[in-house]
C-alpha positions as CSV (number, residue, x, y, z in Angstrom):
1,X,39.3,171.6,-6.1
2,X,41.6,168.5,-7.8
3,X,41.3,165.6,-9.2
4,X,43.3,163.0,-9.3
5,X,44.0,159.1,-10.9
6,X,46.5,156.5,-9.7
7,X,46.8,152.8,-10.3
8,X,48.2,150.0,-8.1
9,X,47.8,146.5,-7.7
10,X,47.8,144.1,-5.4
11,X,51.1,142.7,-3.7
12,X,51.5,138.9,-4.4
13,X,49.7,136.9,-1.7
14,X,47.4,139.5,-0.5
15,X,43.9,138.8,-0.7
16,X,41.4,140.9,-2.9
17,X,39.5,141.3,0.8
18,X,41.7,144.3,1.2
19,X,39.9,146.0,-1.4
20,X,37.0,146.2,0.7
21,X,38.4,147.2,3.7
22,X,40.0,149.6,1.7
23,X,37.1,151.2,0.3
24,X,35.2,150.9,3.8
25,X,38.0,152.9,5.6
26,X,38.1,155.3,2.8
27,X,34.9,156.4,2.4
28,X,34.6,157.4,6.1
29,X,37.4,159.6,5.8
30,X,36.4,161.1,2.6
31,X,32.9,162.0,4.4
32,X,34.6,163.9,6.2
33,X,37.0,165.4,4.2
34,X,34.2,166.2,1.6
35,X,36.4,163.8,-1.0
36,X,34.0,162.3,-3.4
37,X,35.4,159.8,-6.1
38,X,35.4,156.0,-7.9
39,X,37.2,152.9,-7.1
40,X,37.4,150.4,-9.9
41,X,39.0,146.8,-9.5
42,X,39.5,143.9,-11.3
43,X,40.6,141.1,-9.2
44,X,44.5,142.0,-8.9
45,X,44.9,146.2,-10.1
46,X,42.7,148.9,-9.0
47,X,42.6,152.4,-10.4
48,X,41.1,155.6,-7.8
49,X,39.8,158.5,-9.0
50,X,39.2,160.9,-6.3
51,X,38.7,165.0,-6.2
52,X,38.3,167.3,-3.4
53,X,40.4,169.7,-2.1
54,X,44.4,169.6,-2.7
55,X,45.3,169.4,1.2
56,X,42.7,166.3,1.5
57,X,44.1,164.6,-1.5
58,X,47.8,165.5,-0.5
59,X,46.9,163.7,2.4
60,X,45.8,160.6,1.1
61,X,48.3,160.2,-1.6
62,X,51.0,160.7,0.8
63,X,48.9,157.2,2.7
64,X,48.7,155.5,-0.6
65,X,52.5,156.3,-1.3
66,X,53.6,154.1,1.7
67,X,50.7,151.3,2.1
68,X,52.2,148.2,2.3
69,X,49.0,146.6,0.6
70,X,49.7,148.6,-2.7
71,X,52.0,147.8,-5.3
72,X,53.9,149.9,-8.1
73,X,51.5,152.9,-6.5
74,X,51.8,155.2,-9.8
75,X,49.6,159.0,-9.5
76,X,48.9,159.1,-13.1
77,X,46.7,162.5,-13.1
78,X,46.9,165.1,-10.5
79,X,45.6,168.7,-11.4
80,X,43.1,171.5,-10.4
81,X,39.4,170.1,-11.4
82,X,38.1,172.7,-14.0
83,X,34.5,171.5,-14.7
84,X,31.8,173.1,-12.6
85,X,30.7,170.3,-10.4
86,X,32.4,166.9,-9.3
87,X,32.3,164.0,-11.7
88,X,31.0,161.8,-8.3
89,X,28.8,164.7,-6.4
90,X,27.1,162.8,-3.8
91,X,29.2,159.5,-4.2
92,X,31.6,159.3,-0.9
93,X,33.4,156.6,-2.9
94,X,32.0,154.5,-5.8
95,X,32.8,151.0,-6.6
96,X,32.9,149.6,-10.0
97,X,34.5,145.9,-11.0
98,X,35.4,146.1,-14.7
99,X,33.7,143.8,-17.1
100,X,36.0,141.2,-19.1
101,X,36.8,143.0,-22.7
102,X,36.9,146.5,-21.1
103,X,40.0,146.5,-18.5
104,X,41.8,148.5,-16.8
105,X,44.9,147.8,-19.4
106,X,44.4,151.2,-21.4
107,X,44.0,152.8,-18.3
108,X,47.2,151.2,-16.8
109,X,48.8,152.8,-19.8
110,X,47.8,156.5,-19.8
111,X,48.7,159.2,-17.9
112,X,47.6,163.0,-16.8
113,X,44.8,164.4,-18.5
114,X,44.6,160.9,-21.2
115,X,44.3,159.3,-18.0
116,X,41.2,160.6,-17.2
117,X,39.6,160.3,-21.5
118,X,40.1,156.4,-20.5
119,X,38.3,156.8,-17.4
120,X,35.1,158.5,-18.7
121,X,35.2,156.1,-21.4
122,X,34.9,152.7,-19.2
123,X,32.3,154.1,-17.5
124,X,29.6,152.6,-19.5
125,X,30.6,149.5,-18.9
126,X,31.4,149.4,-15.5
127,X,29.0,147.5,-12.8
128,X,29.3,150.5,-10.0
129,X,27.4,151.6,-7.4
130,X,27.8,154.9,-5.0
């Protein structure tokens, strides 16, 4: 199994109603292709952090890489998942919308491994839901 991170945001003009239809379309897929993870958005960037296994995730970062609704796409983690269970078991996609003080502007800065410290450390002050 891998995990991954990337961050993009929003292209100018495009309405944050994307985001939804993003996350509806994604989490049938990732049903399917037993992909488990967390979407987090604040109004204009997103950050995704999915795991499953490599050929699903290959797969979906090669759809992120050319969707025309994402801008400055950047994969900031990508490696094999070493802890013993999934950080989202039973979530087929998350949703979380950052609250004021606690952005996604550390996150926006970080990459591999780092990436994922400032991840885990939002988390408690994140409105999500599975």
């Amino acid at each position: 199994m891998v995990e991954l991170i990337y961050t993009s945001e929003l292209p100018d003009g495009d309405a944050a109603a994307h985001i939804a239809r993003i996350a509806t379309e994604a989490r049938r897929g990732f049903r399917a292709a037993m992909v488990t993870g967390l979407l987090i958005f604040d109004g204009w960037r997103y950050c995704e952090y999915l795991e499953g296994e490599p050929d699903a995730l290959r797969r979906r970062v090669q759809q992120l890489a050319t969707d025309p609704h994402l801008q400055g796409f950047t994969l900031r983690h990508y490696a094999a998942h070493t802890l013993p269970e999934r950080r989202f078991r039973g979530w087929s996609l998350g949703f979380a919308d950052p609250d004021g003080e606690h952005s996604l502007d550390a996150l926006f800065a970080e990459t591999g491994p780092a990436s994922i410290a400032r991840l885990l450390a939002l988390m408690p002050w994140l409105d999500s839901a599975p």
